[in-house]
VOTOR-519188 format. One record per residue (C-alpha): residue number from 1; residue in one letter; x, y, z. Coordinates in nm, 2 decimals, decimal comma, padded with zeros to 4 digits. Example, Ala and Ser with C-alpha at 12.3 -4.5 7.8 and 13.67 -1.06 7.14 Angstrom:
+-----+---+--------+--------+--------+
!   k ! r !     c1 !     c2 !     c3 !
+-----+---+--------+--------+--------+
!   1 ! A !  01,23 ! -00,45 !  00,78 !
!   2 ! S !  01,37 ! -00,11 !  00,71 !
+-----+---+--------+--------+--------+
This chain:
+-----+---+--------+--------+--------+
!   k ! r !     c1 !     c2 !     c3 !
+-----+---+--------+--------+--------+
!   1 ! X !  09,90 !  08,65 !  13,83 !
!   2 ! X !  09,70 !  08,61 !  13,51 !
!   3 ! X !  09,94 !  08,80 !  13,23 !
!   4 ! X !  09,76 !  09,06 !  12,96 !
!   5 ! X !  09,81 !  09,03 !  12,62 !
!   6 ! X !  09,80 !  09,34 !  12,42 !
!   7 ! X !  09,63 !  09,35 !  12,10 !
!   8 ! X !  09,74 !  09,56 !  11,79 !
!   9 ! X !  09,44 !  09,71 !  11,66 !
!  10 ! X !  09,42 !  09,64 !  11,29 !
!  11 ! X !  09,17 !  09,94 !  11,19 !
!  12 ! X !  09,02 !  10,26 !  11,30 !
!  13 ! X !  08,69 !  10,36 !  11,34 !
!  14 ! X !  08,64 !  10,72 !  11,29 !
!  15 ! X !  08,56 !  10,80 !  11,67 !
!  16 ! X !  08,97 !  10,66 !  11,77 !
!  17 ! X !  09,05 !  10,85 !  11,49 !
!  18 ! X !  08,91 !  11,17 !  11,57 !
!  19 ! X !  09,06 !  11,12 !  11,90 !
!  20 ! X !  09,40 !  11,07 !  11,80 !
!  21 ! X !  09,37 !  11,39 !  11,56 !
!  22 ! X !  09,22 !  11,65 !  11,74 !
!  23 ! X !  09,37 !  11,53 !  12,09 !
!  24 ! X !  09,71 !  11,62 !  11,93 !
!  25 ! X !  09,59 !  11,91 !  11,77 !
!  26 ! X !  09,47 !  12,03 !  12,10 !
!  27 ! X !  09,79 !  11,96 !  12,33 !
!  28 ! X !  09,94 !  12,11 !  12,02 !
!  29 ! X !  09,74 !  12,44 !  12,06 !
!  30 ! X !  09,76 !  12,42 !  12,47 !
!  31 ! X !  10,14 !  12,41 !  12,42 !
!  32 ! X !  10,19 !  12,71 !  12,15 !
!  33 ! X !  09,92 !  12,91 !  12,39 !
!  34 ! X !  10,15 !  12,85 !  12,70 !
!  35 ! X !  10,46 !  12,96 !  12,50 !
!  36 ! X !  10,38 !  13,28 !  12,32 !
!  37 ! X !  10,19 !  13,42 !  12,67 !
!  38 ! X !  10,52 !  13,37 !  12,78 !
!  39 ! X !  10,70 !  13,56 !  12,56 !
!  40 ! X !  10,48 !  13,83 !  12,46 !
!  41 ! X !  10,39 !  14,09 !  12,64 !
!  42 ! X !  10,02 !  14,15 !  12,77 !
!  43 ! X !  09,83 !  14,47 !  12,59 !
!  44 ! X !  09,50 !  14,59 !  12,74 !
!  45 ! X !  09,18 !  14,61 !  12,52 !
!  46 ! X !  09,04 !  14,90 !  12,55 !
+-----+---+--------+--------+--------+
């Protein structure tokens, strides 16, 4: 079996780093969304 070698990448393009930023920001949004629904309680627009 031919073995993989992993490269370190040495910069970042502004795509990867987009990625990396807003990815976390969003799982980080997801997460606070799933929390506070679960402890607040749900109001009614009227």
């Amino acid at each position: 079996m031919k073995h993989v070698l992993s490269r370190v990448q040495t910069h970042w393009d502004w795509r990867a780093a987009g990625n990396f930023v807003l990815g976390g920001a969003g799982c980080g949004l997801l997460a606070v969304a799933v929390l506070e629904s679960r402890t607040r309680p749900h109001r009614r627009l009227r």
